[in-house]
PASEBA-1860 file (N, C-alpha, C; in nm, 3 decimals):
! residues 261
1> XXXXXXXX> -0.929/-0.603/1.219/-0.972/-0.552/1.089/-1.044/-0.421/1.108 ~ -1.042/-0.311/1.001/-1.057/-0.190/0.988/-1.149/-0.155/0.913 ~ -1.288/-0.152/0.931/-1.404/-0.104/0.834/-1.381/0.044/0.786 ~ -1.382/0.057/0.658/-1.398/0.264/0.665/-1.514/0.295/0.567 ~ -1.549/0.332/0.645/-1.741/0.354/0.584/-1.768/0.268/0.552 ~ -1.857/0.265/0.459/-1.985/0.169/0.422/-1.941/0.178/0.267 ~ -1.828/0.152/0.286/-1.762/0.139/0.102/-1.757/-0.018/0.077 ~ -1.687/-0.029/-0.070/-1.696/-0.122/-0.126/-1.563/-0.153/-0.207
9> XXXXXXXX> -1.536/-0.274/-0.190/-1.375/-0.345/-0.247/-1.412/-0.338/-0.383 ~ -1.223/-0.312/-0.395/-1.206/-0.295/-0.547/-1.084/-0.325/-0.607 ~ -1.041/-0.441/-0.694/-0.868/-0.436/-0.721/-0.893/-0.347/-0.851 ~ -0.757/-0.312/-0.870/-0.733/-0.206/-0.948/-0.594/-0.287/-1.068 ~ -0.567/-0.425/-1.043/-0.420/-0.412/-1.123/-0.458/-0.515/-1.258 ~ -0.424/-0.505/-1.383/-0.438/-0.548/-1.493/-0.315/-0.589/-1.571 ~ -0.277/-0.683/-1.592/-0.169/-0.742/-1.645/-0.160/-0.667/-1.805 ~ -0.076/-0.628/-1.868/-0.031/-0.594/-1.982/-0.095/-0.458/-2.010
17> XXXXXXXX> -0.077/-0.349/-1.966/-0.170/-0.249/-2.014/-0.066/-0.123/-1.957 ~ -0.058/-0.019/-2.092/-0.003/0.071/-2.111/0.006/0.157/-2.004 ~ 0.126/0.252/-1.939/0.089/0.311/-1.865/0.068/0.450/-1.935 ~ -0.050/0.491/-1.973/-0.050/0.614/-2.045/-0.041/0.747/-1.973 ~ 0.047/0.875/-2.000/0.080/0.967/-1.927/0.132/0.948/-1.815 ~ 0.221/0.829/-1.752/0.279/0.867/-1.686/0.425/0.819/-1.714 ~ 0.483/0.892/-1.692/0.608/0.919/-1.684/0.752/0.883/-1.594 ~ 0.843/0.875/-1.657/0.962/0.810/-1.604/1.064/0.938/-1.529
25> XXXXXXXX> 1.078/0.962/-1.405/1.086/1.085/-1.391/1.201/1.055/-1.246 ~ 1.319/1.147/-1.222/1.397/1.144/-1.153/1.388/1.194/-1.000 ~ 1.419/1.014/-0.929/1.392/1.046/-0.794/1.491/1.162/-0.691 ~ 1.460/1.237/-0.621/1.516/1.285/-0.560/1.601/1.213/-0.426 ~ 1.706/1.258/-0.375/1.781/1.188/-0.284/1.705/1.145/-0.218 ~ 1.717/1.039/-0.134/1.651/1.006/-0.013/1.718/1.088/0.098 ~ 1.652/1.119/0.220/1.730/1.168/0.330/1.749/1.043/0.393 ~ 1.885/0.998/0.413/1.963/0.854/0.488/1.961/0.898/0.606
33> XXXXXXXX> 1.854/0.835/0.696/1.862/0.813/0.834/1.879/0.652/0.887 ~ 1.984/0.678/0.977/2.031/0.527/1.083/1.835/0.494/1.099 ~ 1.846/0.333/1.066/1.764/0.270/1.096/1.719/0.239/1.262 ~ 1.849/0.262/1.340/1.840/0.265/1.476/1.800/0.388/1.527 ~ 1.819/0.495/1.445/1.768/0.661/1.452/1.607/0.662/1.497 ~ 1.587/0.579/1.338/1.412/0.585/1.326/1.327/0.462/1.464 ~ 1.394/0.396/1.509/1.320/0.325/1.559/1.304/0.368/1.699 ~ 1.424/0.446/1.733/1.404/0.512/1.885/1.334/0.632/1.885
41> XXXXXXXX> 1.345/0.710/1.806/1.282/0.817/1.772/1.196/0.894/1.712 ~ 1.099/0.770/1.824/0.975/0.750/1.772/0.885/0.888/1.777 ~ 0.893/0.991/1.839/0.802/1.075/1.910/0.845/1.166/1.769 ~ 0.922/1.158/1.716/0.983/1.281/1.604/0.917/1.215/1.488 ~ 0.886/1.076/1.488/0.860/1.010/1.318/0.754/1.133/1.253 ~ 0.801/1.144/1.129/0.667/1.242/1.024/0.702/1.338/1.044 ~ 0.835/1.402/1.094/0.827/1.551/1.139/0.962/1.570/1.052 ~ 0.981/1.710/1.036/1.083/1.747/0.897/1.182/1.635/0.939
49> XXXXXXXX> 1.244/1.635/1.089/1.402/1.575/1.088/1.427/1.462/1.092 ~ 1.274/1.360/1.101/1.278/1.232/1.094/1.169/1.190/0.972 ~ 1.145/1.250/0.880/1.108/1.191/0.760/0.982/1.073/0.758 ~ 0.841/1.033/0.775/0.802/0.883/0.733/0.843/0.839/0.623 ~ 0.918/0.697/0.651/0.957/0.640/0.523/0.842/0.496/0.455 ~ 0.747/0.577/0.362/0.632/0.561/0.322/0.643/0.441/0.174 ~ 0.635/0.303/0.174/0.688/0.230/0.039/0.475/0.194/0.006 ~ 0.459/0.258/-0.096/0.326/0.208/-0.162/0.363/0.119/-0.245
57> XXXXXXXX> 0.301/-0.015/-0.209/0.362/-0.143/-0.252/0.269/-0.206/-0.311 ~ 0.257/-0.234/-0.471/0.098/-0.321/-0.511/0.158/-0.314/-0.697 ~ 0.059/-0.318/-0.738/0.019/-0.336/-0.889/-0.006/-0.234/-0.991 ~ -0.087/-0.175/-1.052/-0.110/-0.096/-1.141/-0.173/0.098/-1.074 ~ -0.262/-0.021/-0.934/-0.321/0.092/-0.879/-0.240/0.173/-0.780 ~ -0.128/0.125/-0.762/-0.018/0.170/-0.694/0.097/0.270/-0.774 ~ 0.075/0.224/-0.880/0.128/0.308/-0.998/0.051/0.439/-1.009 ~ -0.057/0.432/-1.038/-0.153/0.530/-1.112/-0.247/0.490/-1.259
65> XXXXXXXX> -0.247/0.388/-1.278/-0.334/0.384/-1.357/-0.457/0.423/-1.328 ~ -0.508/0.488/-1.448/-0.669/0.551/-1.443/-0.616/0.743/-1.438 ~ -0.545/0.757/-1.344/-0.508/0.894/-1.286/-0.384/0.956/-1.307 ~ -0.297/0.903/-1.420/-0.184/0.950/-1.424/-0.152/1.108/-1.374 ~ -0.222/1.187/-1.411/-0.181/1.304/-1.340/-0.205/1.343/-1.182 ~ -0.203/1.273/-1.118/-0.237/1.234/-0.970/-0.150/1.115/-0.924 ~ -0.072/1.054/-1.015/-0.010/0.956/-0.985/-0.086/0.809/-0.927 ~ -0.241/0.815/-0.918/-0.326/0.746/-0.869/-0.334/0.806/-0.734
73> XXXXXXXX> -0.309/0.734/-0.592/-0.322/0.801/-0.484/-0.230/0.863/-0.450 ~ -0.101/0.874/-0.465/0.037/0.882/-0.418/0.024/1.028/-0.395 ~ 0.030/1.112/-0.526/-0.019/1.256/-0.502/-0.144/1.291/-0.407 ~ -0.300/1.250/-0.405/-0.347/1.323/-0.303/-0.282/1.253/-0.177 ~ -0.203/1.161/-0.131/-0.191/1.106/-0.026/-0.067/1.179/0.016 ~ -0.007/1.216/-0.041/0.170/1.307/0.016/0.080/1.448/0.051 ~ -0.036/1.497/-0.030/-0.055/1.624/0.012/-0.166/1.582/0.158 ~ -0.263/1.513/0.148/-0.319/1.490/0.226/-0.208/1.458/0.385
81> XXXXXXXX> -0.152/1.372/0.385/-0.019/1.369/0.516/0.023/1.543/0.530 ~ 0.113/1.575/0.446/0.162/1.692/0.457/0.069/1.812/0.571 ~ -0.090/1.826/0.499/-0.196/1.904/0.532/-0.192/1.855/0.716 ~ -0.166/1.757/0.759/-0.190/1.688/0.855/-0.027/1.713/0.964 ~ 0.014/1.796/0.883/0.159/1.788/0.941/0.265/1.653/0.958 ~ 0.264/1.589/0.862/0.311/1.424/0.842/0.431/1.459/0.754 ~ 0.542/1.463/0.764/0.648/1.493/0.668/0.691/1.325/0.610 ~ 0.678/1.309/0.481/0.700/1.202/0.396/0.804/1.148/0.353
89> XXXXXXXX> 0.861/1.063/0.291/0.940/1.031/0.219/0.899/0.907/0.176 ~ 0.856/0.912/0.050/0.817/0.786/-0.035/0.945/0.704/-0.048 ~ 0.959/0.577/-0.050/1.056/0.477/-0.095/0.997/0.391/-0.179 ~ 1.115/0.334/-0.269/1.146/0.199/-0.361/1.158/0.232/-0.475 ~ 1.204/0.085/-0.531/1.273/0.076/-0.685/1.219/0.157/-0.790 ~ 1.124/0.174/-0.768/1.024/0.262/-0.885/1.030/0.368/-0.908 ~ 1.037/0.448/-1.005/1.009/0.645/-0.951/0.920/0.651/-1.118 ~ 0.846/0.643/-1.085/0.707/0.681/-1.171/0.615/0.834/-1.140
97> XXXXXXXX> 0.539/0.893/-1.203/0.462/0.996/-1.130/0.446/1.069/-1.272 ~ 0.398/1.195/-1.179/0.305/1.263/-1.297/0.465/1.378/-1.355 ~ 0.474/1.477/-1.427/0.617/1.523/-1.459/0.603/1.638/-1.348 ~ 0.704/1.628/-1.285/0.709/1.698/-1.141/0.725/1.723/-1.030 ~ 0.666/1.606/-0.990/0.621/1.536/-0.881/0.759/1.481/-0.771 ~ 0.684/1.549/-0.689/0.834/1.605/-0.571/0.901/1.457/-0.554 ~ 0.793/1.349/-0.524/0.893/1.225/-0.447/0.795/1.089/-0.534 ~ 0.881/1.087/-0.649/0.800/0.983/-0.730/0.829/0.816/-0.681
105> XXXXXXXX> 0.932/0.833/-0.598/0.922/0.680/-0.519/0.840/0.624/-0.495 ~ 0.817/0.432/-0.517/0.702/0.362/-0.529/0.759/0.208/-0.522 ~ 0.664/0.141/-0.550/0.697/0.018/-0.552/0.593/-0.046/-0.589 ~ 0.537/0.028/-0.727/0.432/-0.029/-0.800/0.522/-0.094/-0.909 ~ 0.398/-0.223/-0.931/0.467/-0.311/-1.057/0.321/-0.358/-1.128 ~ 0.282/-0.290/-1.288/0.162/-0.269/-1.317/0.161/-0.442/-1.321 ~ 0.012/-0.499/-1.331/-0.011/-0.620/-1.416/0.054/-0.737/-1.324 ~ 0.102/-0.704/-1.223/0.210/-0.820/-1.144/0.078/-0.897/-1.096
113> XXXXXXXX> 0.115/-1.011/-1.012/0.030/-1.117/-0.927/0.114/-1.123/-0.805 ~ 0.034/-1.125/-0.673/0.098/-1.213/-0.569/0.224/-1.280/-0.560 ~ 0.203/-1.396/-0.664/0.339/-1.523/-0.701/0.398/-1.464/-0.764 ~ 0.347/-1.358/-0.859/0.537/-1.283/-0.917/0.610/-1.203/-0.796 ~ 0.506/-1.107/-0.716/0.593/-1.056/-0.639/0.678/-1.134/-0.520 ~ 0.617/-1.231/-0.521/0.657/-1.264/-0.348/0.853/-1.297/-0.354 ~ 0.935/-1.344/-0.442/0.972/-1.369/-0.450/1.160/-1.262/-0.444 ~ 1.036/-1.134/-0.508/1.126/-1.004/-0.480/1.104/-0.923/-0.371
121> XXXXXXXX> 0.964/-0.944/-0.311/0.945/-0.862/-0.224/1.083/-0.788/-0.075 ~ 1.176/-0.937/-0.071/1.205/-0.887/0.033/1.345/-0.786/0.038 ~ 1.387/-0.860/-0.106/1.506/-0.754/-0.136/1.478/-0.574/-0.199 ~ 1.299/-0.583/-0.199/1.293/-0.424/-0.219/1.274/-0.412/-0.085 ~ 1.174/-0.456/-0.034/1.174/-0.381/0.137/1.290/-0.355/0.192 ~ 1.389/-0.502/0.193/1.514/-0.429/0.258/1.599/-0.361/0.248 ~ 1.602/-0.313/0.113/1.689/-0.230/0.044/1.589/-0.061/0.077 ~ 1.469/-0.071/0.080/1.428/0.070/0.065/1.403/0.106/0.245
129> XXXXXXXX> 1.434/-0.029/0.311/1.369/0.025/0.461/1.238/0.102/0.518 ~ 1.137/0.090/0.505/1.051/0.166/0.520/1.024/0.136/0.653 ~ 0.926/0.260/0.687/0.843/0.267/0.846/0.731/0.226/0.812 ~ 0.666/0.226/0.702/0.527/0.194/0.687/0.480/0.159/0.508 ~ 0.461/0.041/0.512/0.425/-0.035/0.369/0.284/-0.035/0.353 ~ 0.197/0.023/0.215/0.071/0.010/0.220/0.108/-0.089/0.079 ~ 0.007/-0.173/0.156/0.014/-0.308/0.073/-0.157/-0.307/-0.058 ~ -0.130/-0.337/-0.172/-0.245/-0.343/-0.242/-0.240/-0.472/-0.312
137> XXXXXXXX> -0.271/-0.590/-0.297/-0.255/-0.698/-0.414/-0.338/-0.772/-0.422 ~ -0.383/-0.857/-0.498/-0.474/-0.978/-0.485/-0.540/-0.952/-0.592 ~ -0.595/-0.840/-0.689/-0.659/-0.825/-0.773/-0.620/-0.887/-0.875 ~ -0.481/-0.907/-0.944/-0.512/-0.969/-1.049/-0.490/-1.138/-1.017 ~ -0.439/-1.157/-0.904/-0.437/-1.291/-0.912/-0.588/-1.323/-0.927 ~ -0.692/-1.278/-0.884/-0.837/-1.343/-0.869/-0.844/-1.313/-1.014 ~ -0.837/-1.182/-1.086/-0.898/-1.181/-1.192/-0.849/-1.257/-1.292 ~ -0.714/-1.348/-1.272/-0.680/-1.402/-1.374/-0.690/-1.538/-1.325
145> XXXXXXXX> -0.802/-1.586/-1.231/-0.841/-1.739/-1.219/-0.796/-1.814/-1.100 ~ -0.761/-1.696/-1.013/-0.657/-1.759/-0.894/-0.824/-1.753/-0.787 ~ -0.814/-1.892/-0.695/-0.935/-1.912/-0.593/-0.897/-1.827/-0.496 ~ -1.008/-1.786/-0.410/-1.001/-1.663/-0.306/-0.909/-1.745/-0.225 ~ -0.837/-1.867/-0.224/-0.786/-1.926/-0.084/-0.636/-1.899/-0.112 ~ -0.633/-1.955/-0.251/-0.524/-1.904/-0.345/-0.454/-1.803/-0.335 ~ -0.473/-1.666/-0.328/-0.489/-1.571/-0.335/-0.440/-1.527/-0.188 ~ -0.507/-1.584/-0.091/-0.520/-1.553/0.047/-0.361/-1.610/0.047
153> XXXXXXXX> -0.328/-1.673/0.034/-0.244/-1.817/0.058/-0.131/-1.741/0.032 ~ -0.123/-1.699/-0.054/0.009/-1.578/-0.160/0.016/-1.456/-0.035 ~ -0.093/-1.386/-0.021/-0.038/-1.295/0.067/-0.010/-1.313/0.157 ~ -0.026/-1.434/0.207/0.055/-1.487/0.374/0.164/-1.471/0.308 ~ 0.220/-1.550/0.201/0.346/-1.586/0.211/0.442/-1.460/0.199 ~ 0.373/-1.391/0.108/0.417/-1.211/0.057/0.470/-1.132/0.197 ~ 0.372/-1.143/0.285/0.358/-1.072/0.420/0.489/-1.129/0.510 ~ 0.509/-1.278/0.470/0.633/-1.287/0.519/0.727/-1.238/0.471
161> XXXXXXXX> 0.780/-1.260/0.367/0.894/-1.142/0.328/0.870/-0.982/0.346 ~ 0.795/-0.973/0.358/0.801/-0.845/0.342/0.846/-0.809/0.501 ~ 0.794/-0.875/0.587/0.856/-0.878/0.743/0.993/-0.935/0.786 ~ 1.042/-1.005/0.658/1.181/-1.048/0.672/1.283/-0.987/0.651 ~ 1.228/-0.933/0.544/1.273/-0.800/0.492/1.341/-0.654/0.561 ~ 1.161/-0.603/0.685/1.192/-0.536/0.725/1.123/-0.583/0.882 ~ 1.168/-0.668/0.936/1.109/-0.683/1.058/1.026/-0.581/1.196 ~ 1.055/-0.464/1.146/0.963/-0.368/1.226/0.860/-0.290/1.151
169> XXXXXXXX> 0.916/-0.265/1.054/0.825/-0.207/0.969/0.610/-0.225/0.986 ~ 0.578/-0.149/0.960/0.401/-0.113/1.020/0.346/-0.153/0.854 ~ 0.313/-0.258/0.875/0.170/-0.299/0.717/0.014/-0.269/0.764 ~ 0.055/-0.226/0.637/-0.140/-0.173/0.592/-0.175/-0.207/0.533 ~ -0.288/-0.316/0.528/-0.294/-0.404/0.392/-0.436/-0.379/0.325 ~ -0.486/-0.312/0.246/-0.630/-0.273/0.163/-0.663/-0.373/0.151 ~ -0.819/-0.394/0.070/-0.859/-0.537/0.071/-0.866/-0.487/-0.146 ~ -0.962/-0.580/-0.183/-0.955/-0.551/-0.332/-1.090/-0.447/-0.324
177> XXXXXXXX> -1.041/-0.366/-0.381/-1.140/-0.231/-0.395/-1.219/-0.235/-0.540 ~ -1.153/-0.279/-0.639/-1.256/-0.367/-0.785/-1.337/-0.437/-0.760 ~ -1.450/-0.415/-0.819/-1.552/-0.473/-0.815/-1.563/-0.657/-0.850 ~ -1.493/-0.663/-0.996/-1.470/-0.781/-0.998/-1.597/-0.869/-1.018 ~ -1.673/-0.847/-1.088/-1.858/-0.909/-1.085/-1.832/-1.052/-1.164 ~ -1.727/-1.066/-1.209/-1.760/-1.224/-1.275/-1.638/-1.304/-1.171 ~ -1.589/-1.254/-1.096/-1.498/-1.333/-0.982/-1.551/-1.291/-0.838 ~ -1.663/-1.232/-0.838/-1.727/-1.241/-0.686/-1.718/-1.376/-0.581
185> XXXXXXXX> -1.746/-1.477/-0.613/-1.723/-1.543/-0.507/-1.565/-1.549/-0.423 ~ -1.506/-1.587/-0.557/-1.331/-1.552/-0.473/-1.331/-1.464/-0.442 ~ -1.343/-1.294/-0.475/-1.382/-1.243/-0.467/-1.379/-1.228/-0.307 ~ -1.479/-1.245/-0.286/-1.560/-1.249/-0.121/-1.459/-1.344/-0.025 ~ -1.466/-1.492/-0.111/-1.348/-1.537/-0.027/-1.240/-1.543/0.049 ~ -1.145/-1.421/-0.047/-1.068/-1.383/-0.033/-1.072/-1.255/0.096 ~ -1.164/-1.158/0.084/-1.187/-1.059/0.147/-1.206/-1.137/0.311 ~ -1.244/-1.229/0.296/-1.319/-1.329/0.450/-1.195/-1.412/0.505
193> XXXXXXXX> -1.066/-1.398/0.426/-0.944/-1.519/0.446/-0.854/-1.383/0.552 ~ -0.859/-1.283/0.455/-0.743/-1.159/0.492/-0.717/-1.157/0.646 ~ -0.873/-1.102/0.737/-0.839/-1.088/0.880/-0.759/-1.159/0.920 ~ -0.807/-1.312/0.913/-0.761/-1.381/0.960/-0.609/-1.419/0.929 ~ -0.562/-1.373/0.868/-0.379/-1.365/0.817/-0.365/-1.266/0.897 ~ -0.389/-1.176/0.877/-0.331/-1.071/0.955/-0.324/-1.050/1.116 ~ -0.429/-1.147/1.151/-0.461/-1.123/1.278/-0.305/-1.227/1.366 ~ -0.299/-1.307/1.270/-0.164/-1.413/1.279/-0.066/-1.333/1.281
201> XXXXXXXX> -0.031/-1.270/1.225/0.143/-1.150/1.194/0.096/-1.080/1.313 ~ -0.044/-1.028/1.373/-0.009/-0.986/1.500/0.005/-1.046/1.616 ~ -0.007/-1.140/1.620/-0.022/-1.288/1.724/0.131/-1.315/1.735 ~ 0.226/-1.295/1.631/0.336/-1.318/1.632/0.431/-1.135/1.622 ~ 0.357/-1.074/1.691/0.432/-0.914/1.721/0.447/-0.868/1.566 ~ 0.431/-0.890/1.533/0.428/-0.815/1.381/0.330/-0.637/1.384 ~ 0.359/-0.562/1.357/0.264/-0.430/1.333/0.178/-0.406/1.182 ~ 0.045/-0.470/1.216/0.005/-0.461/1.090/-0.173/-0.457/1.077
209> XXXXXXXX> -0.237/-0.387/0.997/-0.354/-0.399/1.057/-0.389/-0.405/0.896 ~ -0.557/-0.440/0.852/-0.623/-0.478/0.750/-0.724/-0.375/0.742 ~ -0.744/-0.295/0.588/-0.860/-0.198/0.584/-0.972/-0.264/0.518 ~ -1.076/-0.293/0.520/-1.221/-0.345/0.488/-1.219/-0.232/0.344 ~ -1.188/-0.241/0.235/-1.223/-0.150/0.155/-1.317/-0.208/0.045 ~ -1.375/-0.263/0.119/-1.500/-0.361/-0.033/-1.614/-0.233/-0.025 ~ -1.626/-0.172/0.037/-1.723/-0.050/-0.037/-1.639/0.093/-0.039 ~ -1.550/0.126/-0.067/-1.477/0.214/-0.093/-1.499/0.297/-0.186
217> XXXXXXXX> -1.532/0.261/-0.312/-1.528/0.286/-0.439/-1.672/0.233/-0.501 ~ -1.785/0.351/-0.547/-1.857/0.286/-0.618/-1.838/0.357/-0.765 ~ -1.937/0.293/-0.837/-1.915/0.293/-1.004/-1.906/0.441/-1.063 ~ -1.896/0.564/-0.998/-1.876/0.662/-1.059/-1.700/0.696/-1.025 ~ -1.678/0.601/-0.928/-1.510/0.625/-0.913/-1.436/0.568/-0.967 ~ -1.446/0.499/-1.147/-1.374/0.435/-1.180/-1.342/0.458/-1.345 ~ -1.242/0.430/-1.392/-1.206/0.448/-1.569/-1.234/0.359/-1.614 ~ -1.179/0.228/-1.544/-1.249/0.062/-1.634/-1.278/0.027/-1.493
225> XXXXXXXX> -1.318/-0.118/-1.574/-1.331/-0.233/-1.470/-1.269/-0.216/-1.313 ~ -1.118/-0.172/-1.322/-1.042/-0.208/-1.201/-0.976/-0.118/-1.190 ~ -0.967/0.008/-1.239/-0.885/0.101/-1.194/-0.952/0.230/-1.146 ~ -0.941/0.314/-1.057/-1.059/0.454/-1.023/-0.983/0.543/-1.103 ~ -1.075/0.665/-1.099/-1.031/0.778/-1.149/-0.946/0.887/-1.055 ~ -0.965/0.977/-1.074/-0.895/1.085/-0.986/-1.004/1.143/-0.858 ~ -1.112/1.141/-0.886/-1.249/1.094/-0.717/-1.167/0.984/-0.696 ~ -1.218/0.836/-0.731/-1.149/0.735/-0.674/-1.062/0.748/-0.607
233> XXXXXXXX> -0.938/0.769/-0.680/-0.768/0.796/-0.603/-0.753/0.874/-0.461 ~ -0.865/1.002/-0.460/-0.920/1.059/-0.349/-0.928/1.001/-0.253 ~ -1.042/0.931/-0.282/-1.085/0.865/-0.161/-1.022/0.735/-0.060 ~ -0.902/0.709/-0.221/-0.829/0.570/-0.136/-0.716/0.652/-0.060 ~ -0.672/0.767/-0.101/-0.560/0.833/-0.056/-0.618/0.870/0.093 ~ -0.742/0.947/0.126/-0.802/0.968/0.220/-0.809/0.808/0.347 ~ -0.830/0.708/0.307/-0.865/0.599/0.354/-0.675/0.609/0.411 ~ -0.583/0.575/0.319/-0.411/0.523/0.368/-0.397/0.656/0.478
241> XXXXXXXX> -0.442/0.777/0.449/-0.429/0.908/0.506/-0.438/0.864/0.690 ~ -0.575/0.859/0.654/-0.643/0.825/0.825/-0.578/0.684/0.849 ~ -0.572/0.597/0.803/-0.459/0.468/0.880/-0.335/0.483/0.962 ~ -0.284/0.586/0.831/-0.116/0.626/0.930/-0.144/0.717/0.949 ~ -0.192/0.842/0.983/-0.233/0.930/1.107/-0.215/0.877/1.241 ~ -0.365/0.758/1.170/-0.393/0.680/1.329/-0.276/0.597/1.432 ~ -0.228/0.522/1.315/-0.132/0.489/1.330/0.031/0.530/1.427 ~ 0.034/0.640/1.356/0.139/0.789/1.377/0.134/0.791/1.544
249> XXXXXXXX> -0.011/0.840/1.542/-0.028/0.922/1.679/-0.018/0.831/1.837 ~ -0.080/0.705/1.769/-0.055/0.583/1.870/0.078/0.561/1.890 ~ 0.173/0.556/1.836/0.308/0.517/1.799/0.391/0.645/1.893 ~ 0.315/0.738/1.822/0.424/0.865/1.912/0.365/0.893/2.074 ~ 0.224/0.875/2.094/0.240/0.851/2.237/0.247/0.699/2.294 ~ 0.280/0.626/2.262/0.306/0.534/2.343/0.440/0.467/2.212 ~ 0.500/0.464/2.232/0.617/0.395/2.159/0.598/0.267/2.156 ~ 0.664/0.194/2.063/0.643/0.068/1.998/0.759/-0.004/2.082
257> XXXXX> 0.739/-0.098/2.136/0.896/-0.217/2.158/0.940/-0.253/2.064 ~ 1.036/-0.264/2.015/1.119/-0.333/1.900/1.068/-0.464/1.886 ~ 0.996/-0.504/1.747/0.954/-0.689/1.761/1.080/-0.698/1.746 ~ 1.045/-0.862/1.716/1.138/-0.956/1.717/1.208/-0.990/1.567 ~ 1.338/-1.020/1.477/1.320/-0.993/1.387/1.310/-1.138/1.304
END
C-alpha cells in the first residue's frame, strides 16, 4: 500500500445525477498496437511509438463530475504525463470530455456500484486492452448502505475480471477520496479491507498496487459532498501522475515477466 501525503479519502460517484457540461464528443482512432508488441517492448512503453494504453475506470469521478471542463482528472492527468514525457492513449467504451479534448476515452459510468460493474468489467477491459487501469469505486456502494466488508468483497471480485480480462495489465486502485461523514465507519472499514486484497492479486503475480487517498482532498477541494472541483481534480491527477511514472520507470528498467493468465 501507497500513502501520498497526509491527505484524506474521498468517493466521488452519485447515482442519478446530471452530467452538466459535459459532453458527448468523438473519439479519435486508437493507434492498434500487437498486444505482443506492447508487452516486449517494454523499454519504449509511453514513448510516441508505443503509446501508454491508459483505461480510467470508476464512477462519476472518473467521468468529471464537479469539473466538466477539465474532464475531472483525465485532462490535468494527459497533460501532467505528457509534461513528464509519457505519451498516452486513453481507452474504453466511453468518450465523454470537455468539447475538444484530444483523447476523450474512459470508462467512467456516473452513479454505477461495484455489483453493477463487476459483471461488465471484463468485456470492457478486454476489448479496450490496456497497460494500465486506474481503478476508482466503492463510493457509492458505501454511500448507498453497502458495509465496508461488502464493498471490500465487490472489489475482490471486480479485480478479478478485470485481470481476466486483461491478465497483464498494471492496477492502480485509489481508495474513497469522499469524505462520506454519515458512512464513516464503513467508510474506514473498507479503506482497512483494500491492502489486504490487493496484497493477494500480488501474491498471485498480478501487477497492482493500492493508493492511501483518505487525506487527499480536503473541504476546499470539493462541489458537493463527493465530487472535487477543478483544485481537487489537480491533485488526484497529480497523485495517478506519480503512480505511473513510478510505475513506468521500474518497468522500463527492469522489465516485467509475463504473469500468468
Amino acid at each position: 500500500m501507497r500513502g501520498f501525503g497526509r491527505l484524506r479519502l474521498v468517493r466521488v460517484p452519485l447515482a442519478g445525477l446530471v452530467l452538466a457540461g459535459l459532453v458527448l464528443v468523438a473519439a479519435p482512432a486508437d493507434e492498434t498496437i500487437p498486444p505482443t508488441v506492447r508487452t516486449t517492448g517494454q523499454s519504449a512503453l509511453g514513448t510516441a511509438g508505443l503509446p501508454l494504453r491508459v483505461m480510467p475506470l470508476g464512477a462519476s469521478s472518473t467521468v468529471g463530475l464537479g469539473s466538466p471542463a477539465t474532464a475531472g482528472y483525465r485532462g490535468p492527468l494527459y497533460t501532467d504525463l505528457a509534461a513528464d514525457g509519457i505519451r498516452v492513449d486513453y481507452v474504453g467504451s466511453q468518450h465523454t470530455g470537455f468539447p475538444g479534448m484530444a483523447d476523450p476515452d474512459n470508462e467512467g459510468h456516473s452513479g454505477w456500484t461495484l455489483e453493477r460493474m463487476i459483471p461488465r468489467a471484463r468485456g470492457w477491459v478486454a476489448a479496450a486492452d490496456p497497460d494500465v487501469v486506474l481503478l476508482h469505486m466503492g463510493t457509492n456502494d458505501v454511500n448507498t448502505g453497502a458495509s465496508g466488508s461488502t464493498a471490500a468483497a465487490r472489489l475482490d471480485r471486480l479485480l478479478g475480471e478485470v485481470f481476466a480480462g486483461a491478465p497483464r495489465t498494471h492496477v492502480i486502485v485509489a481508495g474513497i477520496w469522499a469524505a462520506l461523514p454519515t458512512h464513516l465507519a464503513d467508510r474506514g472499514e473498507f479503506a482497512r479491507l483494500v491492502p489486504g486484497i490487493v496484497a493477494d492479486y500480488r501474491a498471485q503475480g498480478r501487477s497492482i498496487e493500492f493508493v492511501d487517498t483518505s487525506n487527499l482532498l480536503g473541504g476546499k477541494d470539493f462541489t458537493d459532498a463527493l465530487h472535487a472541483n477543478a483544485g481537487g481534480y489537480a491533485k488526484i491527477a497529480t497523485m495517478w501522475s506519480t503512480e505511473i511514472s513510478g510505475w513506468l520507470a521500474a518497468r522500463r528498467a527492469a522489465p516485467l515477466a509475463p504473469s500468468s493468465s
